[in-house]
Structure formats: structure tokens, C-alpha cells
C-alpha positions in Angstrom: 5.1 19.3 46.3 8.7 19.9 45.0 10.4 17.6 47.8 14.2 18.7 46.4 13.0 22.3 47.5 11.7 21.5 50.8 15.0 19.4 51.4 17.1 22.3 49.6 15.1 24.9 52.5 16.2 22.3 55.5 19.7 21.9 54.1 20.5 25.4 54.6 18.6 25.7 57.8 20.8 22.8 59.1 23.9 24.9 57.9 22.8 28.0 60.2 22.0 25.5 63.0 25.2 23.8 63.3 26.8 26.8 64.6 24.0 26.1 67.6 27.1 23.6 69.0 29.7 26.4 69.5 28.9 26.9 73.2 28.6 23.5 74.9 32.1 23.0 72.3 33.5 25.7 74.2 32.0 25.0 77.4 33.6 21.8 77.2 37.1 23.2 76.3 36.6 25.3 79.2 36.0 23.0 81.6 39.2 20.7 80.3 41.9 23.8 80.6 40.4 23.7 84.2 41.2 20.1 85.0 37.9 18.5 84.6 38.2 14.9 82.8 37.2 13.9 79.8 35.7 17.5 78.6 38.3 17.6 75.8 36.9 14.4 74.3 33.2 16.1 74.6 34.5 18.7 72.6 35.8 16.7 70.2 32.3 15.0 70.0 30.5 18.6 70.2 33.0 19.7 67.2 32.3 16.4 65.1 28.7 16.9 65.8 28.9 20.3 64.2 30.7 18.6 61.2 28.0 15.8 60.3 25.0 18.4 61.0 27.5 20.6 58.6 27.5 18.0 56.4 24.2 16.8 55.8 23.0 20.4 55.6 25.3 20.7 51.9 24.4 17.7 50.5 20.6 18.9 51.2 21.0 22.3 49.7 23.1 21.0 46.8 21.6 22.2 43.8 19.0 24.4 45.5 18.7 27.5 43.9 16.7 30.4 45.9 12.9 31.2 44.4 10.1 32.8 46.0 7.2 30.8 44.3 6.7 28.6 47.5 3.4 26.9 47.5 1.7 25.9 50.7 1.9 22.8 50.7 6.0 23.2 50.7 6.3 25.7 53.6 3.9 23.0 55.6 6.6 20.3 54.1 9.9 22.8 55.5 7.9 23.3 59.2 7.3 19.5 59.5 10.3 18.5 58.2 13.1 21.1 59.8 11.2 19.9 63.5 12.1 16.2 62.4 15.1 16.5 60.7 16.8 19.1 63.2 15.3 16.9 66.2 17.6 14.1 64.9 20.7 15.9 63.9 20.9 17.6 67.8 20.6 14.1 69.5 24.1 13.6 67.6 25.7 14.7 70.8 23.4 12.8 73.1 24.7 9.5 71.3 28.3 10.2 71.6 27.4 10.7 75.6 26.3 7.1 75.4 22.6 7.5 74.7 20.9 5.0 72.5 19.2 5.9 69.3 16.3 5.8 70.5 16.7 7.7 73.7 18.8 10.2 72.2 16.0 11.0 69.3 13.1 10.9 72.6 15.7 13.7 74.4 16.4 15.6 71.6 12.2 15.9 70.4 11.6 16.7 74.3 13.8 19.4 74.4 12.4 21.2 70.7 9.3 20.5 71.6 9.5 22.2 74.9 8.2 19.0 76.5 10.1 18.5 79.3 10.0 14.5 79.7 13.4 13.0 80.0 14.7 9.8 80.1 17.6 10.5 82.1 18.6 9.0 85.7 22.0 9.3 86.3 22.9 13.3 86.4 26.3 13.0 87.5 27.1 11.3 84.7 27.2 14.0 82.3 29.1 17.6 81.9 28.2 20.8 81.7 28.4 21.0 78.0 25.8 18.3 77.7 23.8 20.2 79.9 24.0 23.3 78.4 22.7 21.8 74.9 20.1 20.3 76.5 18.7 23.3 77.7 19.8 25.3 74.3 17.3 22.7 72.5 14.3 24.0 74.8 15.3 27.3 73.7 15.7 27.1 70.5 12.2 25.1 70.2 10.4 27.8 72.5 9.9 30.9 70.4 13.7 31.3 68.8 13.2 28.4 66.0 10.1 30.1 64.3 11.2 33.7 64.2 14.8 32.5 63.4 13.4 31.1 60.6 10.7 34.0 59.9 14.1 36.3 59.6 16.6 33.3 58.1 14.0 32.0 55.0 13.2 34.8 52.9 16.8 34.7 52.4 16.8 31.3 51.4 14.2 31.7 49.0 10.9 30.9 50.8 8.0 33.1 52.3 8.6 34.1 56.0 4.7 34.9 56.2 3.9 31.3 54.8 5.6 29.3 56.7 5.0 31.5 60.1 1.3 30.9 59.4 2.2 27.6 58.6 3.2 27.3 62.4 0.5 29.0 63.9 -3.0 29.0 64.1 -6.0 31.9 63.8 -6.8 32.7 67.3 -7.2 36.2 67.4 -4.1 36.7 70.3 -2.0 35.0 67.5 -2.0 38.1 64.9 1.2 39.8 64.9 0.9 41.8 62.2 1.0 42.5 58.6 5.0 42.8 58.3 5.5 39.7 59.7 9.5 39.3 59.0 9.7 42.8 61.0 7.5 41.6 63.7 10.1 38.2 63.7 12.5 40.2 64.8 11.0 42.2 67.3 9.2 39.0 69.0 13.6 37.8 68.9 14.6 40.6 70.6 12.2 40.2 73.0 13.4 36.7 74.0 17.2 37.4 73.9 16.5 40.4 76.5 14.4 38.6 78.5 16.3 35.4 79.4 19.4 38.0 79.6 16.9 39.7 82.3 16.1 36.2 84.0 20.0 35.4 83.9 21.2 38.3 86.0 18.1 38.2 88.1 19.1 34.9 89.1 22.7 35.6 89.6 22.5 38.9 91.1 18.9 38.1 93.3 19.1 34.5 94.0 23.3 34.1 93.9 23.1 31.5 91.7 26.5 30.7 89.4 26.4 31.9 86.0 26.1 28.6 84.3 23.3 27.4 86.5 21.6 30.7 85.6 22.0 30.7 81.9 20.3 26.9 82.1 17.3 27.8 83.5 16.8 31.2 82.2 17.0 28.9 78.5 14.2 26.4 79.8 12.2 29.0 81.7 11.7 31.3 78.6 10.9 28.4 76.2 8.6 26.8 79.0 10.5 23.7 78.8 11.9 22.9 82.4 14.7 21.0 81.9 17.5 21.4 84.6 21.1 20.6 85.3 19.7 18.9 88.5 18.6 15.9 88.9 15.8 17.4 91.6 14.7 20.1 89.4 14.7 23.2 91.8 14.0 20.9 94.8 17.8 20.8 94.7 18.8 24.0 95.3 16.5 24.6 98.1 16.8 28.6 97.0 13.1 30.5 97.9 14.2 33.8 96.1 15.5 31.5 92.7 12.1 30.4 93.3 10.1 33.9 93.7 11.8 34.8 90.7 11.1 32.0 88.6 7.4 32.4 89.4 7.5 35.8 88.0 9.4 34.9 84.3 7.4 31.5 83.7 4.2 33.7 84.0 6.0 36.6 81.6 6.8 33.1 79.7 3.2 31.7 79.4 2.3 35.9 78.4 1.7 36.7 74.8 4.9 37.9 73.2 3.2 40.5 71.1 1.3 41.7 73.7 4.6 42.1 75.7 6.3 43.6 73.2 3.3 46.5 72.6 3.0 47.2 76.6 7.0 47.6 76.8 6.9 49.6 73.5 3.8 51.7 73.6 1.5 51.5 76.7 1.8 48.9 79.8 -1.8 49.4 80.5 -2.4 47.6 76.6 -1.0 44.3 78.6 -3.8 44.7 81.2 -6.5 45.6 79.1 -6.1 42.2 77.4 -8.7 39.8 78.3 -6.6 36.3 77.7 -4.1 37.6 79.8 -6.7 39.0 82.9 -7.9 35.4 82.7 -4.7 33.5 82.3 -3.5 35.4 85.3 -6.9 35.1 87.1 -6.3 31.4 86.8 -2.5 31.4 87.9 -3.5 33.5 90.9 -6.8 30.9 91.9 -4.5 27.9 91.6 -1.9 29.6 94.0 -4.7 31.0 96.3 -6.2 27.1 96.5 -3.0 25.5 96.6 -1.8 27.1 99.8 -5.2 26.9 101.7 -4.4 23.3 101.0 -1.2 22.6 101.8 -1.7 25.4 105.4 -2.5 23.6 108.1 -4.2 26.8 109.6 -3.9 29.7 107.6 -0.9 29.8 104.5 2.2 31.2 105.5 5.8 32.4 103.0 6.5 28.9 102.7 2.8 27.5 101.5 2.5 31.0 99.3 5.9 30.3 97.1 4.9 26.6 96.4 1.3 27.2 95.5 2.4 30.2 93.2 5.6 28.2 91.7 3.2 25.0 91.0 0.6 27.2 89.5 2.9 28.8 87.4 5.1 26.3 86.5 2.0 24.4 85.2 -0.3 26.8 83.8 2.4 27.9 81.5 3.3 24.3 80.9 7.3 24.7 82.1 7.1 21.5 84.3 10.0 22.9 87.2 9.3 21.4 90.5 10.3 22.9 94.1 9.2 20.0 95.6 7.5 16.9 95.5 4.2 17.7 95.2 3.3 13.7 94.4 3.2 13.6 98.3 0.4 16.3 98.7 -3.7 15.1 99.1 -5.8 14.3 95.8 -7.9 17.8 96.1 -4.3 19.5 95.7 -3.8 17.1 92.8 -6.9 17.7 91.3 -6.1 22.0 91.7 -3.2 21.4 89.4 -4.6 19.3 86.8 -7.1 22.4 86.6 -4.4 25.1 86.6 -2.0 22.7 83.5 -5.6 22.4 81.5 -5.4 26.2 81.1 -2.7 26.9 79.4 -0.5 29.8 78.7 -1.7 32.7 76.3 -1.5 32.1 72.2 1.9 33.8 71.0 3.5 32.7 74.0 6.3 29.6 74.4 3.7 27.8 76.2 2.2 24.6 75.7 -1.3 23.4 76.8 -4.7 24.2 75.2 -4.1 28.3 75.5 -6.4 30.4 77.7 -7.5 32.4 74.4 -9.6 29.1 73.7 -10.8 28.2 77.6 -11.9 32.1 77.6 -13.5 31.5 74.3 -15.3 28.2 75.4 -16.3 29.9 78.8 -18.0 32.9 76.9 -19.8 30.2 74.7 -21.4 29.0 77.0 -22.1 32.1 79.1 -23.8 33.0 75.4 -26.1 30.0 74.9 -27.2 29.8 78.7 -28.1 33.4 78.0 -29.9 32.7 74.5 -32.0 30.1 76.3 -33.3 33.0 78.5 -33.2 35.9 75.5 -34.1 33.8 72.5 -33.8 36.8 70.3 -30.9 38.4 71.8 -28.3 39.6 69.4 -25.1 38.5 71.6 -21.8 38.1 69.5 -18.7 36.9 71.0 -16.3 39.7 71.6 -12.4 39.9 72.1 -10.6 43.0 72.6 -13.8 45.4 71.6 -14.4 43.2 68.3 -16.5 40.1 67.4 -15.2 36.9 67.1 -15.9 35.4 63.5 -17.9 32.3 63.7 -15.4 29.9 62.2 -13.1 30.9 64.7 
């Protein structure tokens, strides 16, 4: 492995990324003109951020000279080492907010990752601008960061195709196709209009200011879950903001390419999908069980919206709470552990196992309890009218 070209590859990533700290800057300035204290200094710090990440991003890239002749083993280098290197360079701002090291590093890695831990108490203690970045990291590590960089690298001298295979794996839902840089672009598209859509569905449906909005349409379509609010979505006590949610953090935990085919070609395509039958199969069980369990008689609005938020916020692994469900009964418990071991659909910004592989385990098993009966039966696994390959 040529290490000065996987650093010369991250060095100009880091140069397109620092412009990542415009908004929370001008957030910040924002909020000073109008009186609030101290957000000039945290635009100072935003702005000195972007300098350092600046910085470091041309003493990286010095020297590096565009080639395509990237070999595998360098594209695996630039995904591992853009996750760790960026990670550290966006916890600059966490620091300057008072953060240690370490807890800056574990914030910043939550939010690309699309975690959702945090290690924050104190809520009032921070601005908006730190807020904002928070929540830009979640986006940025949902879907954005790997067809950014699909669409940035082959500028930079490196295979798009390489290193998206690089961050994906070969379950059949995974495919986008053969022009992969194209289908980069698409699959950004797709995320910019739909966290536009969640923005002004939450403003305009559940009344909620615009900067509230813009934060959790960030972490909803990355399926990350942080919030401004120290309670999550406990603490704004807002059942249509919550309807709403349900309904993007399942279009969240959905397959991207599949979205983009049923809004581009033919809705039914979205449908006739198997994973996503079963992932919302699953979503819709959890919710059923949930609010038979938390009904004293029979489930009313109430039990409905927090067995469907639960389910959804779980089974596409966003992590938003609209209450505290630590206070409901161990068989409730034990419904959501089910519903987060499903997973959202492969190609989506969803963590967990994926339902492409709980569909795939479930139809192995159907096959060998049906083998044992038919021990010559021919019975391939099938997906989407074709057979599965073995190694998959």
C-alpha cells in the first residue's frame, strides 16, 4: 500500500469537508447580532476549526498528484482512514466547547457513525451552533459521506466504484448499479429532498421552529437520533412531530435505490420488494404488540403513536424516544429488542443486522425444514424472482 496516496486522497477530502463548519459559524454569528452571549466567540472557534481541518487537509495532499491506478487495498486504506481521520478533525469544535479529548473524539465517532450514544448531560450548556454540528455529523455519516465521496474521488484521482464497494457489502438489495458515480448522485439527491421534505413537514404539520426542524430532519434521515433536547422528543410533548417522524424514520430504514426506482419509475417496484414487505411487516408487528401491551383494555391514539414511534425508531436503528419506555413491563422490553434485532433494509442509513439477512436466514431455514421432508427437492433461495448464489 502507497500510504502517501491514501493520506494524499484524505488530505483533499479534509479540504472539501472543512467547508462542513460554515453553518453552525454562521449560526453562531446569527445568534450574537441577536443578543445571545458568547455566540461570537463560538464563531470564532467554529472559524478556527475550519482553519486547522483547512490546514491539515494541505499538508496531507502536499505532493499528491491525481492517478487512477488505485489498488484495493488503498481505497480500503482511504474508507478506514477518512472515518478516523475526519471523526477527529470534527470533534475540534466539541473541545473548544469544553469537551475533553476523549469525549469530544466518543461524540464526534457517535455522530459519523450514526450511533446515537452521547456523553452529554448538561444541554443548556451549549448553543445552537453546537447543536447544529452535532446533528450535521449524523448526516453526513448516514448516506451523504459515501456518495459525497463516490461523486468527490474520481476527481481526486481514485475509483468511485472501488472504494463504494469498499463500503458496502454483496447483499443482493445493496446493488446500485453499473454506473455507480451516476447512481452517487441520484442516491444524493434523494437525501437532500427528503430531509428538505421532513423539514417543512415538521414546520408546516407539527409547527415546529425551523432550527428545531432542520435538527431532526438531519438525524432522522441518517438514522442517528441525536437531538437539541435533552429528552429527545419526550420534550416537546408534540403527537403530530411524532406521527411524522414515524413515517420518515421508516422511509429512513427503506432502501435508497429502491426509493429512488419507485419515485422514478413505478411505486408498485417499492412494494413488490421482499426486504422491504418484511422490514415493514416487522415495523407494523412490533407496533401492533407494543400497544396491546401498553392498553389497559384495548389500544387507543395515544398507545398507537408510541408503539409505532418505538418500533420505528428502533427497527431502523434512529434511537429517538417519546417517552420513557425504561418504565414499561419486561414483555414490552423484550418486543423491542426483537423489533432493533431487525434492522433497516441494505442501501438504507440504517444500522442493525439488515432485514435482507433476517429474510435470508428465515428462508434458510424454511429450506432445510423442508429438505428434511423432500430430500430431493430442488429448492434454491430466491430474491426478487432470482436465486441467491450460495456464497451469499
Amino acid at each position: 500500500m502507497r500510504i502517501s496516496r491514501v493520506l494524499g486522497v484524505i488530505g483533499r477530502l479534509l479540504r472539501v469537508f472543512c467547508l462542513g463548519f460554515l453553518p453552525p459559524l454562521a449560526l453562531c454569528l446569527w445568534d450574537g447580532y441577536q443578543g445571545v452571549a458568547g455566540q461570537y466567540q463560538a464563531a470564532g472557534q467554529f472559524a478556527l476549526a475550519l482553519a486547522i481541518t483547512w490546514l491539515a487537509g494541505t499538508v496531507f495532499a502536499h505532493g499528491f498528484i491525481p492517478r487512477p491506478d488505485v489498488r484495493r487495498a488503498e481505497a480500503l486504506g482511504v474508507v478506514a482512514g477518512s472515518w478516523l481521520v475526519i471523526s477527529a478533525f470534527s470533534g475540534i469544535p466539541y473541545l473548544f466547547a469544553g469537551l475533553s479529548w476523549d469525549d469530544a473524539l466518543f461524540e464526534s465517532m457517535s455522530g459519523f457513525t450514526t450511533t446515537g450514544a452521547t456523553i452529554l448531560r448538561d444541554f443548556d450548556a451549549y448553543g445552537r451552533g453546537f447543536f447544529l454540528w452535532r446533528s450535521m455529523t449524523q448526516w453526513f455519516g448516514g448516506l451523504g459521506v459515501i456518495a459525497l465521496f463516490v461523486v468527490v474521488l474520481p476527481q481526486l484521482g481514485i475509483a468511485g466504484r472501488q472504494l463504494f464497494f469498499a463500503e458496502t457489502s454483496t447483499a443482493p438489495s445493496e446493488v446500485v448499479g453499473s454506473r455507480v458515480r451516476e447512481s452517487a448522485r441520484r442516491l444524493w439527491f434523494l437525501y437532500v429532498t427528503l430531509t428538505a421534505a421532513l423539514v417543512a413537514a415538521l414546520m408546516l404539520g407539527a409547527g415546529f421552529p425551523l432550527y428545531e426542524s432542520v435538527c431532526h430532519a438531519l438525524t432522522t434521515m441518517s438514522a442517528g437520533g441525536f437531538s437539541p433536547n435533552g429528552e429527545s422528543i419526550a420534550g416537546y410533548a408534540n403527537p403530530a412531530a411524532e406521527w411524522i417522524l414515524v413515517v420518515f424514520m421508516l422511509i429512513a430504514g427503506t432502501s435508497f435505490p429502491l426509493l429512488w426506482v419507485g419515485m422514478t419509475r413505478n411505486p408498485l417496484e417499492v412494494w413488490k420488494d421482499g426486504e422491504f414487505r418484511f422490514y415493514l411487516l416487522a415495523a407494523a408487528l412490533g407496533c401492533g404488540m407494543l400497544a396491546f401491551l401498553l392498553a389497559p383494555s384495548l389500544p387507543g391514539e395515544a398507545e398507537l403513536r408510541a408503539g409505532a414511534f418505538q418500533a420505528a425508531s428502533l427497527i431502523s436503528s434512529t434511537g429517538f424516544a417519546s417517552t420513557n419506555y425504561d418504565l414499561w413491563g419486561d414483555a414490552a422490553k423484550a418486543v423491542l429488542i426483537m423489533v432493533m434485532l431487525v434492522g433497516g433494509c441494505a442501501g438504507s442509513a440504517a444500522g442493525g443486522p439488515k432485514a435482507i439477512r433476517n429474510l435470508f436466514a428465515l428462508k434458510f431455514v424454511w429450506r432445510d425444514i423442508t429438505r428434511s421432508l423432500l430430500p430431493r427437492a430442488v429448492l434454491p433461495l430466491r430474491h426478487k424472482g432470482k436465486a441467491v448464489p450460495d456464497p451469499i
